[in-house]
C-alpha positions as a Markdown table, in Angstrom:
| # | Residue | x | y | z |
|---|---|---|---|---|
| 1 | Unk | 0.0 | -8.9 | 21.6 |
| 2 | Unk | -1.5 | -10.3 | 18.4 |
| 3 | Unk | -3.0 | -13.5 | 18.5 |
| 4 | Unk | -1.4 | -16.7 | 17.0 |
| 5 | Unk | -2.9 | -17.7 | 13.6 |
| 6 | Unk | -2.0 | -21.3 | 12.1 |
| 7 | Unk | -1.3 | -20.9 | 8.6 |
| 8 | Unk | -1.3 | -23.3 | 6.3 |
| 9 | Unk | 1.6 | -22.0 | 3.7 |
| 10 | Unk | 5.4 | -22.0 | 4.6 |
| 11 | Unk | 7.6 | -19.4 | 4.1 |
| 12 | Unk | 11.1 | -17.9 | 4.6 |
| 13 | Unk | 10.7 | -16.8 | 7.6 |
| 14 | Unk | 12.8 | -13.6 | 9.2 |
| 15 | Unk | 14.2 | -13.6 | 12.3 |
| 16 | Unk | 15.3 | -11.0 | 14.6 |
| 17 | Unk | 16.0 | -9.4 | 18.0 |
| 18 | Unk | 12.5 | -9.6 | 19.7 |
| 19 | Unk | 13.3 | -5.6 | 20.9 |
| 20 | Unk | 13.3 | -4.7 | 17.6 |
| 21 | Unk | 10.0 | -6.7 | 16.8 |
| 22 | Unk | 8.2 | -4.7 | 19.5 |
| 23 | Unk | 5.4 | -1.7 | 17.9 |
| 24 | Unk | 2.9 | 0.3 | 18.8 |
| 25 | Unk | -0.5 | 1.7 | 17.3 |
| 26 | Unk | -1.4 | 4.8 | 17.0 |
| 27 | Unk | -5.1 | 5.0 | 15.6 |
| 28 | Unk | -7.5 | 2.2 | 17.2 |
| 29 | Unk | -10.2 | 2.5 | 13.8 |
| 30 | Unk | -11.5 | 0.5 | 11.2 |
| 31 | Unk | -8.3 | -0.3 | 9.2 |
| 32 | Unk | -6.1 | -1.5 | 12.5 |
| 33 | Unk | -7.8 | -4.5 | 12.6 |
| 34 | Unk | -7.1 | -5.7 | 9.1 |
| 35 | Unk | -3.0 | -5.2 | 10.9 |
| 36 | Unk | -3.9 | -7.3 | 13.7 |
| 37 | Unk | -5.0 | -9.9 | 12.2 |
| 38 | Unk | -2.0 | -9.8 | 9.2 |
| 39 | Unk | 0.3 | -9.3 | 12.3 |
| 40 | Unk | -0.8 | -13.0 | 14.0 |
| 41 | Unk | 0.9 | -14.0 | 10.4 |
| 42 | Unk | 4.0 | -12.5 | 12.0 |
| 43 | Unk | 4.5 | -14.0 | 15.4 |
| 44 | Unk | 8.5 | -12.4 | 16.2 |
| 45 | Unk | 6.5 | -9.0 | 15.7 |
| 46 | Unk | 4.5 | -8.0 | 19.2 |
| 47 | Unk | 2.1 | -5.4 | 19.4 |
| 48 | Unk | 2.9 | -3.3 | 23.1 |
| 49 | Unk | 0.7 | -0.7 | 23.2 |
| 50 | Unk | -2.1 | 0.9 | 21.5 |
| 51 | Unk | -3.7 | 4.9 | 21.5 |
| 52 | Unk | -6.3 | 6.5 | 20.1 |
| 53 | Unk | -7.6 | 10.1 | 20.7 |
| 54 | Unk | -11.1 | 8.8 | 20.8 |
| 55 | Unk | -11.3 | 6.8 | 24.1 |
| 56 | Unk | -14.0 | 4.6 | 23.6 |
| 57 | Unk | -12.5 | 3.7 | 20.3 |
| 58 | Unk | -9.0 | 2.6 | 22.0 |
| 59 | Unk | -10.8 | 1.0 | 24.6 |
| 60 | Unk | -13.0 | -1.3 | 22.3 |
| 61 | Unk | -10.1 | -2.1 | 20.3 |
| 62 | Unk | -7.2 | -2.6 | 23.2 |
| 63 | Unk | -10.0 | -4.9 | 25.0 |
| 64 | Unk | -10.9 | -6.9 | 22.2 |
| 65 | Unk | -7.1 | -7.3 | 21.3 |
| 66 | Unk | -5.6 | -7.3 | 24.8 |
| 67 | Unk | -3.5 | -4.7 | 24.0 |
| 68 | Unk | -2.0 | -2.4 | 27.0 |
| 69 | Unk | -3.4 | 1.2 | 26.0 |
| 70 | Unk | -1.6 | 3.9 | 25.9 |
| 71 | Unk | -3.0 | 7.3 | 27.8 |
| 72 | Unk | -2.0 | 9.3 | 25.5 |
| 73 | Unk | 1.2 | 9.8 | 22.6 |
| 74 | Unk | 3.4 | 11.1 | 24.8 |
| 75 | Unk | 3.2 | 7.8 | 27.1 |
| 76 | Unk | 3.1 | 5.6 | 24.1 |
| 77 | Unk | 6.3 | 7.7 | 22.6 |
| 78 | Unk | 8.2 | 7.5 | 25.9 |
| 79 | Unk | 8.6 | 3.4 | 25.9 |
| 80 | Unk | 11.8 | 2.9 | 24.8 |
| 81 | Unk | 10.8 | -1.1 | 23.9 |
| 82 | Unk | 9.2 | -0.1 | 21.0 |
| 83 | Unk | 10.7 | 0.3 | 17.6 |
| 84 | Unk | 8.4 | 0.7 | 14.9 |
| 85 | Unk | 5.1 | 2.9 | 15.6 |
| 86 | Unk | 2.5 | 2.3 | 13.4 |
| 87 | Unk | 0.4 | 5.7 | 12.1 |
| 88 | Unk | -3.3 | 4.2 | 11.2 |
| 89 | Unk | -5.0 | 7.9 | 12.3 |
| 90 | Unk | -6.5 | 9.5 | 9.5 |
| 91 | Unk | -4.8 | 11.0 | 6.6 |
| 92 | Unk | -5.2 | 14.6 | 7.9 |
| 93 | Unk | -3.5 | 13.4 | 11.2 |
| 94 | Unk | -0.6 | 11.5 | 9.6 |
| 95 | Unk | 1.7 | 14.7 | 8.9 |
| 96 | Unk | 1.3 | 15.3 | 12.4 |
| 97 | Unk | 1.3 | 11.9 | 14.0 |
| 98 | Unk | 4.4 | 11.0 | 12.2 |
| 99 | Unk | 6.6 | 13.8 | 13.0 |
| 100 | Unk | 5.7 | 13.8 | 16.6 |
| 101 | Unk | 6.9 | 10.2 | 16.3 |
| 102 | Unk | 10.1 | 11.0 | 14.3 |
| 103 | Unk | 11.3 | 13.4 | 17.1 |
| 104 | Unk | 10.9 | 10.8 | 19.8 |
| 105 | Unk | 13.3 | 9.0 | 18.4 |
| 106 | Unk | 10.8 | 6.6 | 16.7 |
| 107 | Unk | 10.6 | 4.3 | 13.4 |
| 108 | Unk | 7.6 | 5.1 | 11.7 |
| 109 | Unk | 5.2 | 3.2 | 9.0 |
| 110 | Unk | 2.2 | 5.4 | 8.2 |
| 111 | Unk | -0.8 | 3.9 | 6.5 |
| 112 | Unk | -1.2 | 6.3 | 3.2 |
| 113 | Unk | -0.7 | 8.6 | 2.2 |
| 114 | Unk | 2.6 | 9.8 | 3.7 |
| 115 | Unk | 0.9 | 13.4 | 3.9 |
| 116 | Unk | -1.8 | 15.2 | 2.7 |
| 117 | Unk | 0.6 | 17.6 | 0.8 |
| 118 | Unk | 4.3 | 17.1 | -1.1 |
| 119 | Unk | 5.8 | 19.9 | 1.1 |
| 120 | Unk | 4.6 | 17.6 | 4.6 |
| 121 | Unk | 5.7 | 14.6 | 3.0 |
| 122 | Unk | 9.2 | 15.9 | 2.1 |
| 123 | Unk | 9.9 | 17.6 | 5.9 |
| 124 | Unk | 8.8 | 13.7 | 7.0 |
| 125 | Unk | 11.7 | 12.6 | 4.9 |
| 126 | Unk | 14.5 | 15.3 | 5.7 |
| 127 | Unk | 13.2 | 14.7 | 9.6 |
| 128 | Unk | 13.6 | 11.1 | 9.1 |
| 129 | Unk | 17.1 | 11.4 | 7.4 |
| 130 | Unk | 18.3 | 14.4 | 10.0 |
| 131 | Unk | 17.7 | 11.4 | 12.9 |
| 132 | Unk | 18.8 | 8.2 | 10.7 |
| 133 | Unk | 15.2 | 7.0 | 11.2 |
| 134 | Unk | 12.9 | 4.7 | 9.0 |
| 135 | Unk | 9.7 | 6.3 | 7.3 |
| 136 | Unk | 8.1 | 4.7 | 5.5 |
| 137 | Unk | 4.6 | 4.2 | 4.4 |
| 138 | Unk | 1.6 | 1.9 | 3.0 |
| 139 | Unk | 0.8 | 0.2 | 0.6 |
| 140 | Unk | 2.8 | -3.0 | 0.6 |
| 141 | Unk | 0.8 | -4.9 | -1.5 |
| 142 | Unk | 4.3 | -4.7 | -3.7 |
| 143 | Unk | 6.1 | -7.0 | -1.4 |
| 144 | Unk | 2.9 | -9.9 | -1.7 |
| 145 | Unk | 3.0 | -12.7 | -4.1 |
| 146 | Unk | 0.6 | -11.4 | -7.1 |
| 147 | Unk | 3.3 | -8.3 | -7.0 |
| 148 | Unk | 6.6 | -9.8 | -6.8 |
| 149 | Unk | 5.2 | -12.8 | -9.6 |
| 150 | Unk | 4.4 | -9.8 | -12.2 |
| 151 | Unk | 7.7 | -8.3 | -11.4 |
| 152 | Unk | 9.5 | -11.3 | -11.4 |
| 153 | Unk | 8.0 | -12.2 | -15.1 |
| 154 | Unk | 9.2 | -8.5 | -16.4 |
| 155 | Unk | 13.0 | -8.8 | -15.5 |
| 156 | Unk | 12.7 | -12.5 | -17.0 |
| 157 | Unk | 11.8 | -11.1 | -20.5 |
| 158 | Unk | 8.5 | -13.1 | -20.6 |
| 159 | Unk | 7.0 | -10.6 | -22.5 |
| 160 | Unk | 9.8 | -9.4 | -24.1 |
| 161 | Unk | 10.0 | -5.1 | -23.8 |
| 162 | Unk | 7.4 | -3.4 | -21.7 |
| 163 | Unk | 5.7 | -0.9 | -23.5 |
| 164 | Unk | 1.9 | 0.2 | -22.0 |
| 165 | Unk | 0.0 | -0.8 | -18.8 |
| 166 | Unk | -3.6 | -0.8 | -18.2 |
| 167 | Unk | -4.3 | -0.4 | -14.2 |
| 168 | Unk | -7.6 | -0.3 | -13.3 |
| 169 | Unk | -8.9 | 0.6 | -9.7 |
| 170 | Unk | -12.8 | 0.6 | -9.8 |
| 171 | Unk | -14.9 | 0.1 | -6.6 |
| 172 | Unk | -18.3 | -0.1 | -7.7 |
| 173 | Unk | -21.0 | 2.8 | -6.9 |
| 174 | Unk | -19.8 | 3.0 | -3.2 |
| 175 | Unk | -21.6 | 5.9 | -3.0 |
| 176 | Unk | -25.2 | 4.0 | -2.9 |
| 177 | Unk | -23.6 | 1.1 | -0.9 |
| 178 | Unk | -24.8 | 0.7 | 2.9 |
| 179 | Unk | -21.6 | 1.6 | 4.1 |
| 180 | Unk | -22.7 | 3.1 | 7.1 |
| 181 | Unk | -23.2 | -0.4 | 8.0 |
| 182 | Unk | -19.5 | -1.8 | 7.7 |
| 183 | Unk | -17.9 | -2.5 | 10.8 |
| 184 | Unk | -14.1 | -3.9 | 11.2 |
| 185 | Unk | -13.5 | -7.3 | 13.1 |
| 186 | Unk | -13.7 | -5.4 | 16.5 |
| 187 | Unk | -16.5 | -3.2 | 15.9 |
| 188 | Unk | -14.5 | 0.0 | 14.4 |
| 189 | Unk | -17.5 | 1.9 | 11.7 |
| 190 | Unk | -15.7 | 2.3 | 8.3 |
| 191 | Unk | -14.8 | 6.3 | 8.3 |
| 192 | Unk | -16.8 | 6.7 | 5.1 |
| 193 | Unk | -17.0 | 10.6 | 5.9 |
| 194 | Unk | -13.0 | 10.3 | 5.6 |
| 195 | Unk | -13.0 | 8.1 | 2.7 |
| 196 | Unk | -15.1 | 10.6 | 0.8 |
| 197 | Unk | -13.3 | 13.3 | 1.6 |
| 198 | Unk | -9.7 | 11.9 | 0.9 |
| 199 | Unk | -11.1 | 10.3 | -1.9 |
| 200 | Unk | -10.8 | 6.9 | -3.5 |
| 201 | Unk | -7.4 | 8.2 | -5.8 |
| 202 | Unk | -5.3 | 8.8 | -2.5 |
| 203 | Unk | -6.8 | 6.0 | -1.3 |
| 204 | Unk | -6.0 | 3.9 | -3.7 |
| 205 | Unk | -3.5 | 5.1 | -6.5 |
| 206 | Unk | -0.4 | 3.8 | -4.2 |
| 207 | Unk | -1.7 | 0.2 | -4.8 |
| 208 | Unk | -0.8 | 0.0 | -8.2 |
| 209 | Unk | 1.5 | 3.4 | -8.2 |
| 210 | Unk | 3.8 | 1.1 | -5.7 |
| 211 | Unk | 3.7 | -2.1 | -8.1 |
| 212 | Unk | 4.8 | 0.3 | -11.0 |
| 213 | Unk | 7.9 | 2.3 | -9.9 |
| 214 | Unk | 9.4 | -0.9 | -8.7 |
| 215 | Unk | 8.8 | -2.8 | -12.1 |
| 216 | Unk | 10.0 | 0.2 | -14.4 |
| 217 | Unk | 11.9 | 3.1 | -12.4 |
| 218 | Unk | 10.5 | 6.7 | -11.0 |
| 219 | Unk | 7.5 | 8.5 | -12.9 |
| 220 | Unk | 8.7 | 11.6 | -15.0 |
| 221 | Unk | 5.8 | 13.2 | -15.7 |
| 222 | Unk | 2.0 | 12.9 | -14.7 |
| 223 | Unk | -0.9 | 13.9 | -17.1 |
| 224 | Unk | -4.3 | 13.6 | -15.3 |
| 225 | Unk | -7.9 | 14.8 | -15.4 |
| 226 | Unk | -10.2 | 14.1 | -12.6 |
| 227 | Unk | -14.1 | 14.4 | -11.6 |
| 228 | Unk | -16.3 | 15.0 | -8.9 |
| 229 | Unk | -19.5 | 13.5 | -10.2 |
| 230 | Unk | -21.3 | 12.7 | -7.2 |
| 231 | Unk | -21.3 | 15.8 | -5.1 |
| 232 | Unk | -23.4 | 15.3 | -2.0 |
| 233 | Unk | -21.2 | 12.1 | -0.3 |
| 234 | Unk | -20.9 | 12.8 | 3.5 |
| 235 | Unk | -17.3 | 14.5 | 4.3 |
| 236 | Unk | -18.3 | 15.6 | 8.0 |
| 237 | Unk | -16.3 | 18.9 | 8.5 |
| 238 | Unk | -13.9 | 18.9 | 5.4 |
| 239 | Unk | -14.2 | 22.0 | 3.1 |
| 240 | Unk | -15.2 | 19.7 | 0.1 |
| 241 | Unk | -14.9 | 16.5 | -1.9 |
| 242 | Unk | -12.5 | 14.7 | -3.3 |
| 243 | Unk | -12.8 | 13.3 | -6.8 |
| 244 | Unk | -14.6 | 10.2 | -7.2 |
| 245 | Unk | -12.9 | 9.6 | -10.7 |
| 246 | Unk | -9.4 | 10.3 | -11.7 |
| 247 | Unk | -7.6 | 8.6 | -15.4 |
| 248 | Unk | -4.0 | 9.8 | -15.5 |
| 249 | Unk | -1.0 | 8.9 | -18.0 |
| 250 | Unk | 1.8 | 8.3 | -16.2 |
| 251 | Unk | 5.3 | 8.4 | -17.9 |
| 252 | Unk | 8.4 | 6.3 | -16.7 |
| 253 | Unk | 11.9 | 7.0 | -17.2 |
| 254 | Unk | 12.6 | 3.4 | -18.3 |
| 255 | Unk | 10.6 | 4.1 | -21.1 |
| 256 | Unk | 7.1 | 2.9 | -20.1 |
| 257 | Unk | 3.8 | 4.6 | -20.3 |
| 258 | Unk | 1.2 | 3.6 | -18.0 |
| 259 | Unk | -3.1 | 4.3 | -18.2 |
| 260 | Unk | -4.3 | 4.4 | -14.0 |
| 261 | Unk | -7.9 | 5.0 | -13.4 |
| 262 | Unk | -9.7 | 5.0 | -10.3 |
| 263 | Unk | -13.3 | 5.5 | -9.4 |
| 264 | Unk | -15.6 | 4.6 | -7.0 |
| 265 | Unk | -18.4 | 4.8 | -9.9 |
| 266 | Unk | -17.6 | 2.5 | -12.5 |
| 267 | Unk | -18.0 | -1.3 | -11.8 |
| 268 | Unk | -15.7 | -2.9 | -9.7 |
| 269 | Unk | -12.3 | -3.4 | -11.6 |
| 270 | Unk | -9.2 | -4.2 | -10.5 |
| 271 | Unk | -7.2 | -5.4 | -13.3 |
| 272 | Unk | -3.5 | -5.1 | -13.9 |
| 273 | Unk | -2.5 | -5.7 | -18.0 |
| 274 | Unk | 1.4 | -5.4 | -19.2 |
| 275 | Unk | 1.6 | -5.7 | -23.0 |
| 276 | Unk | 4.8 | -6.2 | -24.4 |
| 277 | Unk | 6.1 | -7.0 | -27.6 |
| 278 | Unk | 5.8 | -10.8 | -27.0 |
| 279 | Unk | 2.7 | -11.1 | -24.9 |
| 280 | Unk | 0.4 | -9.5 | -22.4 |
| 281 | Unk | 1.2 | -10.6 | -18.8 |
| 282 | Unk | -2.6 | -9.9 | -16.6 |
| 283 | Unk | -3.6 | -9.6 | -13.0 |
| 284 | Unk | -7.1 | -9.3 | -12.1 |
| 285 | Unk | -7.2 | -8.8 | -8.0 |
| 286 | Unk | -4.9 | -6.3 | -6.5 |
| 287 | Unk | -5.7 | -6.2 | -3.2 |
| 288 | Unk | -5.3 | -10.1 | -3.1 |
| 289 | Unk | -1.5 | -11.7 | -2.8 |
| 290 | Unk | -2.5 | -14.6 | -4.0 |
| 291 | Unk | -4.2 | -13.2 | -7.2 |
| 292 | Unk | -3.0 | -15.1 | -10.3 |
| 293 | Unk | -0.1 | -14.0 | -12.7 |
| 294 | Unk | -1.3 | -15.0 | -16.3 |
| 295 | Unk | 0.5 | -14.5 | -19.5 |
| 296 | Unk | -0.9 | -14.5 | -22.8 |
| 297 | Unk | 1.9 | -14.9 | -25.6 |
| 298 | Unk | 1.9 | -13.3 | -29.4 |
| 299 | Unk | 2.3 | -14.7 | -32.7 |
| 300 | Unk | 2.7 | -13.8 | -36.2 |
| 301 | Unk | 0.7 | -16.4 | -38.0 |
| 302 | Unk | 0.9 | -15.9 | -41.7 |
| 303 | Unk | -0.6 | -12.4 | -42.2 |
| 304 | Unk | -1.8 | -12.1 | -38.9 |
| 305 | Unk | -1.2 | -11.5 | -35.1 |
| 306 | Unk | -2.6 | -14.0 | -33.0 |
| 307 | Unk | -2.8 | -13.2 | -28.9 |
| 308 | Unk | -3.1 | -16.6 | -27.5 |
| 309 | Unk | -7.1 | -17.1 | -26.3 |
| 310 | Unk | -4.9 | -19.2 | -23.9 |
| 311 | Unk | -3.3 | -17.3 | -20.6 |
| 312 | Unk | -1.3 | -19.7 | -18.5 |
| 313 | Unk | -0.4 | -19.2 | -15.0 |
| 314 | Unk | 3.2 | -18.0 | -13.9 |
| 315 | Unk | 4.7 | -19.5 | -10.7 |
| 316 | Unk | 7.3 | -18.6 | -8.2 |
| 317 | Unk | 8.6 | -22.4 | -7.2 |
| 318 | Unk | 9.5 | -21.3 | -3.8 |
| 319 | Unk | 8.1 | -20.2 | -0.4 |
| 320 | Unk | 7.0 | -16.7 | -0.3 |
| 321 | Unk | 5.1 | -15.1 | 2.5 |
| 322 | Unk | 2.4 | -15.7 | 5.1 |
| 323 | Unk | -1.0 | -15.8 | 3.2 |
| 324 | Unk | -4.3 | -14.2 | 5.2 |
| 325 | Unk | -8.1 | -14.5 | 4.9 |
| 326 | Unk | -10.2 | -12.3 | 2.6 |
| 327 | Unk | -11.9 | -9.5 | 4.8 |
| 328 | Unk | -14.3 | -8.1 | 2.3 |
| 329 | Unk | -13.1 | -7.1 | -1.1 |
| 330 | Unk | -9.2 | -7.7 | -0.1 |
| 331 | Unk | -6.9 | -10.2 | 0.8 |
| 332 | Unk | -3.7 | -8.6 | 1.6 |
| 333 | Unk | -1.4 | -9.5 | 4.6 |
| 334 | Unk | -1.1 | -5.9 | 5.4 |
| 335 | Unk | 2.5 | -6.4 | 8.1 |
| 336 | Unk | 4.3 | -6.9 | 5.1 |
| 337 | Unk | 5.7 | -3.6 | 5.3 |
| 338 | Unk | 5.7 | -3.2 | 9.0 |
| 339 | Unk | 7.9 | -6.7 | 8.2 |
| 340 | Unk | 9.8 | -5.4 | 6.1 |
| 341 | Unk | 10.9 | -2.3 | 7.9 |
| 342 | Unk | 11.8 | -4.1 | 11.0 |
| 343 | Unk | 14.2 | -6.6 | 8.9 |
| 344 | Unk | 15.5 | -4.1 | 7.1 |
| 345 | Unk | 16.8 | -2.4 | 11.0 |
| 346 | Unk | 17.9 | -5.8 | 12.1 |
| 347 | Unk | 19.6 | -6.7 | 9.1 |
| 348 | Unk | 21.4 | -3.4 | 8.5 |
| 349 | Unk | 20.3 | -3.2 | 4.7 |
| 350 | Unk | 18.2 | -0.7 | 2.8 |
| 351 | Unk | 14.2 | -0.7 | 3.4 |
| 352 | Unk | 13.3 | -1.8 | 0.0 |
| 353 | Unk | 10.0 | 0.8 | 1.7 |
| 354 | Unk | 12.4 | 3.4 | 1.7 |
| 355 | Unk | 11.8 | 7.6 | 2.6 |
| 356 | Unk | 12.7 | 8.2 | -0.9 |
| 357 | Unk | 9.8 | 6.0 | -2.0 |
| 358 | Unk | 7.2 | 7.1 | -0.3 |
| 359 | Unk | 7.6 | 10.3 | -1.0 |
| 360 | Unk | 8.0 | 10.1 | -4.8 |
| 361 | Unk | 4.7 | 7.9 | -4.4 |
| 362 | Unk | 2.8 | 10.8 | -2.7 |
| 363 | Unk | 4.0 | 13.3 | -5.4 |
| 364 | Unk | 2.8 | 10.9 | -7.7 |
| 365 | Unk | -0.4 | 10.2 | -6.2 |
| 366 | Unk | -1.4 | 13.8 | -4.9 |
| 367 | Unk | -0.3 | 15.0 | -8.8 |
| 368 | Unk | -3.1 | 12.6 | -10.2 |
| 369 | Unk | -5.5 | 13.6 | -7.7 |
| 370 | Unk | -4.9 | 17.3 | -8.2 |
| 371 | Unk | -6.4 | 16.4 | -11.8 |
| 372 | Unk | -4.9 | 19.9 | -13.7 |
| 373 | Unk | -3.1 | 18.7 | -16.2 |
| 374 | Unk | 0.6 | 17.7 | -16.9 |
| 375 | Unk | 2.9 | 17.6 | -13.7 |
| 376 | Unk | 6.7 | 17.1 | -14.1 |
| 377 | Unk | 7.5 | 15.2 | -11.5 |
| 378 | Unk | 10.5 | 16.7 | -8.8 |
| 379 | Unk | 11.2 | 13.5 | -7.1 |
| 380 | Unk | 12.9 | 10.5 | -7.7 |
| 381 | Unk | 13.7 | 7.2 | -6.0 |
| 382 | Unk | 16.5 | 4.6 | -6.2 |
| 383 | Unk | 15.8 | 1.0 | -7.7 |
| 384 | Unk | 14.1 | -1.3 | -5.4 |
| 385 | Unk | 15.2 | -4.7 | -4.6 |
| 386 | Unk | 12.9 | -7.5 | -5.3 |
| 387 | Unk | 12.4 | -10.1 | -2.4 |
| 388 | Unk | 14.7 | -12.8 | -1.9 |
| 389 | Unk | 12.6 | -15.4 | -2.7 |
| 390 | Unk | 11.3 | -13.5 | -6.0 |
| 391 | Unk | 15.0 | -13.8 | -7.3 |
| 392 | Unk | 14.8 | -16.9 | -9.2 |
| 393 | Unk | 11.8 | -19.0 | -10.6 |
């Protein structure tokens, strides 16, 4: 079970049937400990059981949790306690992982993405649907604070019509960093060899991919161009590289047009800019919740236009969610989906992380990364809800 954590913020807290709080782990490495510890944020959620086809790996992390570990999936599967499984393997597992979970009879939240192809990730869905399960996948970073402000400040009209966003997703020149060095809280390495290999667009396209479709409707088109400029990063046993750069013009049936890049090259960047007719609204952390919202209005001054040198800070008045400590370059509470999943079952409403979502997301993200030019998109997904407390200001 995950450890208590005192937190200092309030928030609307959910409550529900401790059977359906119950989940399990599948995939003991570097990234399960960053849900552990957002999980303590969570204290109706428990933790059962824990597997990992490495067995050192599940037993470092099940005795530094004190987690009951499972033998193998099929004992993990058959515990009819749990709810929600959580897939943290590695992307080339997840098609896999997931389904076998699906045909147990299994909710599912997969870290990203959903699959490694749109053909995987669209079986997931129809699977899903066929037993009236939830799938749904990472990131959740749309349901945090920074998120839910932005969106908030859009349907509000702050800056009037939305016409162009700027989303940067920059990491710095990982590939000279001693990251062969990184361990997670419990001692997990980080899977570099995977990282590289996945690369840092499907690693990273969904966090601001996810903030986007909410704010202005499904992509219609993708236009991308990619790069694989450093060619000799460890990948282990995978055929090839990934890119380490991808910029791609995405197109939103709203109207919207949207500039993503994502490198683990340029200098580290994670910026967020909306311009609209009246003003720019800016975000310059993504992977923090707390990061903050700032708007910068526009004037017509005589013969000019004047952007105000002067951002100021937009504010949701209310309680929002449980905050959690920075663990490197993020500070995300990363059960905000597994949340979110397990209140949408208890509360009989739509998962606001729905099927539909995630796989529009990975056609989205897996068009980008492909890098060959223009992709109509052959997905949709309905309007998401914002959260309740993101309502009003």
């Amino acid at each position: 079970m995950a450890p208590k954590q005192a937190h200092g913020q309030t928030f609307i807290e959910r409550r529900f049937d401790m059977t359906k709080g119950r989940v399990a782990i599948v995939g003991t490495g570097f990234v399960a400990d960053l849900y552990m510890r957002s999980l303590a944020s969570f204290p109706e959620i428990e933790v059962v059981s824990a597997y990992d086809i490495n067995p050192a790996n599940r037993a470092r992390f099940c005795g530094y949790w004190n987690i009951r570990p499972a033998q193998d999936l099929e004992q993990l599967l058959s515990d009819q306690s749990v709810a929600l499984v959580l897939n943290l393997t590695n992307p080339a597992s997840h098609f896999t992982v997931s389904k076998a979970c699906l045909d147990a009879g299994k909710h599912v939240y997969s870290e990203k993405p959903l699959a490694l192809s749109v053909a995987d990730a669209r079986e997931l869905c129809e699977l899903a649907a066929k037993h009236s399960l939830e799938l749904a996948s990472a990131p959740c970073s749309l349901l945090g604070e920074a998120a839910q402000t932005a969106w908030q400040a859009v349907r509000t009209g702050k800056i009037g019509t939305p016409y162009l966003v700027y989303a940067e997703l920059d990491d710095d020149f990982i590939p000279r960093a001693p990251y062969t060095k990184w361990r997670s809280e419990s001692g997990a390495p980080w899977p570099y060899q995977d990282e590289f290999a996945v690369g840092c667009t499907l690693e990273h396209a969904g966090y601001y991919l996810t903030w986007l479709i909410a704010m202005f409707g499904s992509i219609t088109r993708v236009i991308s161009a990619t790069g694989d400029l450093i060619p000799e990063k460890p990948i282990g046993n995978a055929p090839r590289a990934a890119p380490d750069f991808s910029c791609a013009t995405l197109y939103f049936e709203s109207g919207t047009v949207a500039r993503l890049t994502c490198s683990i090259i340029a200098s580290h960047d994670h910026r967020l800019r909306i311009f609209g007719e009246n003003g720019t609204l800016e975000i310059a952390r993504s992977w923090d919740n707390n990061s903050p919202v700032k708007l910068r209005r526009r004037y017509a001054l005589r013969r000019k236009l004047i952007t105000s040198p002067i951002a100021t800070r937009i504010r949701l008045k209310q309680p929002t969610h449980p905050k959690v400590g920075r663990w490197g370059a993020a500070s995300m509470n990363f059960a905000l989906g597994p949340a979110e999943v397990l209140s949408a079952i208890a509360e009989s409403r739509a998962n606001r992380l729905s099927s539909k979502f995630a796989l529009h997301l990975t056609e989205a993200t897996l068009a980008i990364q492909q890098g060959d030019g223009v992709h109509e998109m052959s997905t949709r997904c309905p309007p998401i809800e914002p959260m309740d407390w993101a309502r009003t200001s």
